[in-house]
N, C-alpha and C positions, 0 to 999 in steps of 0.2 A: 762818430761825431756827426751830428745836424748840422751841414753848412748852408744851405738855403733851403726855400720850400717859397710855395707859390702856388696856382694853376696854369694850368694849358689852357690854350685858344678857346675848348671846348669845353672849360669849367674844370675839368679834370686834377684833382690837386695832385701836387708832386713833393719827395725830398729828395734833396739833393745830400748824398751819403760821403763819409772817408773810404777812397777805396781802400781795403786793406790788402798786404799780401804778407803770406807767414803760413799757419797751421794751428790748429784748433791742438790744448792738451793733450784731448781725447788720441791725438794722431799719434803721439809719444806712448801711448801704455795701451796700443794696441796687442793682442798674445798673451794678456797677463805681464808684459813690462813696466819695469820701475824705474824711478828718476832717485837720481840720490840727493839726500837732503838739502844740499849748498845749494844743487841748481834749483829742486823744487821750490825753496826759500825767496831767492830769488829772482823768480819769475810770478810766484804767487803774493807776496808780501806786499808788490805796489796794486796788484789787482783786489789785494780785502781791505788795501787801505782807499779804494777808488769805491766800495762798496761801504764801507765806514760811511763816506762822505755822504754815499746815498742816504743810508739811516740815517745821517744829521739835518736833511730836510726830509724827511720822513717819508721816505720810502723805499719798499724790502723787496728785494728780489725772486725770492720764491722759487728760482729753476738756479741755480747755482750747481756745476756740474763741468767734468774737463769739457766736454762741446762749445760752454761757454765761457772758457778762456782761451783768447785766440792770441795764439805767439806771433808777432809782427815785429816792423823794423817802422823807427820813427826817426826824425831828424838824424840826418848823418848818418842812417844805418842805426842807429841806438835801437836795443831789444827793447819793446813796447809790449806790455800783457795788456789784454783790451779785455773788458767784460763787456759779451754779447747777451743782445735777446731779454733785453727788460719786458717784454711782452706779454710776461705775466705778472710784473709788479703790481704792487697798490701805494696808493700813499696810505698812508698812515694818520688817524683822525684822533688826536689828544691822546698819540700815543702806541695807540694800537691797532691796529691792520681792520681795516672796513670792510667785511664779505660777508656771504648767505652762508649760515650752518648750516655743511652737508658740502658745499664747494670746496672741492680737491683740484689744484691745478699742480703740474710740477712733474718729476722723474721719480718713481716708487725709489729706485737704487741711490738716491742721494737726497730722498724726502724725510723731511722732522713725523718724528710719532704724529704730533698735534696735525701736520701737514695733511698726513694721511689719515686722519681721524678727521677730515674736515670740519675742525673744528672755527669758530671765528675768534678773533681778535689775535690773529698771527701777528708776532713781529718781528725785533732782529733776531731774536734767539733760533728763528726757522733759517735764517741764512748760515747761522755760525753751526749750527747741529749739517747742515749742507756743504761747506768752509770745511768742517771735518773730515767729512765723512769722501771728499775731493783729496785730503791729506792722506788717510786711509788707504785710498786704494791706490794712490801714485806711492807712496811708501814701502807698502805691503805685497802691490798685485793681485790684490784678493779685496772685492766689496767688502763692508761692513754688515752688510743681509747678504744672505745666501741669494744668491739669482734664480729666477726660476720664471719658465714661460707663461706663468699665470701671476699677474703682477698682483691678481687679490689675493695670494698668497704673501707676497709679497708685506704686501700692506697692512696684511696681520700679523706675518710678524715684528714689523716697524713698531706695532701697537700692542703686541703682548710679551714682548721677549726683549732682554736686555742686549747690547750688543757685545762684540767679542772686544777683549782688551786688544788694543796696536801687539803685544807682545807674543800673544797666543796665536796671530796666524805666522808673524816675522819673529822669528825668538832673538834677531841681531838687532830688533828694536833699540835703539837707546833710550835708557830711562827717562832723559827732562823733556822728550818731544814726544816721546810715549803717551807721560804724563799730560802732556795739552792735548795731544788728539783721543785720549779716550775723557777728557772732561769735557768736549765738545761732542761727545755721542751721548751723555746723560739725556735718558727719559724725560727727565724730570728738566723743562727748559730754564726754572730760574734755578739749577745746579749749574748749569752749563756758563761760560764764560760771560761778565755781563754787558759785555758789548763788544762788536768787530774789533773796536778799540784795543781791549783789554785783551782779546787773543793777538793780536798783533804782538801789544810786547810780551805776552807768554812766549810766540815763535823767537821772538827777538833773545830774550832771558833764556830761551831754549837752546839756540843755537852759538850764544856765548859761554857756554857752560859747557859746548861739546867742542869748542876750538873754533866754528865755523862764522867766516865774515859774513855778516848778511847784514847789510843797508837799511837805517828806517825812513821807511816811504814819508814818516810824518816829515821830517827835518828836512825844510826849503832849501838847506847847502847845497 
């Protein structure tokens, strides 16, 4: 959070930041480790509903990735998931994401086909195909692209190959949460969930169906 901002004596502007103290997702699925569903629920559910909000004044985050959920403590110690590093956002103009064809920003390992096709008129559909693909491999312990030191491999195959079902790399997969995270890796972005919204309450419908309490971030209670 932005608590002030200003300049220095010398013109110099400044912000004035929330310090935060916790651990970035990434720190948890270090080794190929996994989070099991309750907790990954939540601790991600109030961070895709903070990123909803985003899209509802129109603008998408484009680097959505564990780096970029940081585990902290808020009020009284209460766990806090923050989404860092909007620094590649855009807003969004009547709709759809304002960039130059051929402009690629983001993480090849948790980037939308379209993302990597630098294509223009990105929108939410490039954070929820990222929102997955963050599900994926806190789930599984295995990316949804193969890894590999050459990210323009990478990138092709983002752009020519389908991804692997939630089941085929974890066979203990459960079926209703299976079922959201591989509709949120479809190629094809209007297959894919039609808004943060709408995968929130798949996880929610997902995680009622397997026994598991998990809170919806919408509801002010």
């Amino acid at each position: 959070d932005v608590l002030d901002m200003g300049e220095d004596d010398d013109g110099s502007a400044f912000l004035v930041l929330e310090l935060l103290e916790g651990e970035p997702l990434s720190a948890r699925l270090s080794d190929g480790a996994t989070i099991a569903a309750a907790e990954l629920l939540r601790v991600l559910l109030p961070a895709l509903d903070a990123v909803a909000s985003a899209h509802e004044v129109g603008v998408v985050h484009r680097d959505l990735k564990p780096d970029n959920f940081f585990l902290s403590r808020g009020f009284r110690g209460a766990a806090v998931t923050k989404v860092l590093d909007f620094g590649v956002a855009k807003l969004l103009e009547g709709g759809e994401l304002s960039t130059k064809t051929g402009t690629m920003l983001g993480t090849p390992a948790y980037m939308s086909p379209e993302q990597a096709r630098g294509l223009p008129g990105l929108g939410p559909a490039t954070d929820i195909w990222s929102a997955g693909a963050v599900l994926f491999r806190a789930l599984s312990g295995r990316l949804p692209v193969s890894p590999d030191r050459n990210p323009t491999t990478m990138l092709m195959s983002l752009v020519q190959e389908d991804r692997p079902r939630l089941s085929a790399v974890w066979s203990e997969a459960p079926p209703p949460l299976a079922e959201v995270v591989d509709g949120t890796l479809q190629r094809d972005p209007s297959a894919r969930p039609a808004s943060m919204n709408t995968l929130i309450g798949q996880l929610l419908d997902a995680a009622q169906a397997l026994g598991i309490s998990a809170r919806d971030p919408r509801d002010p209670r």
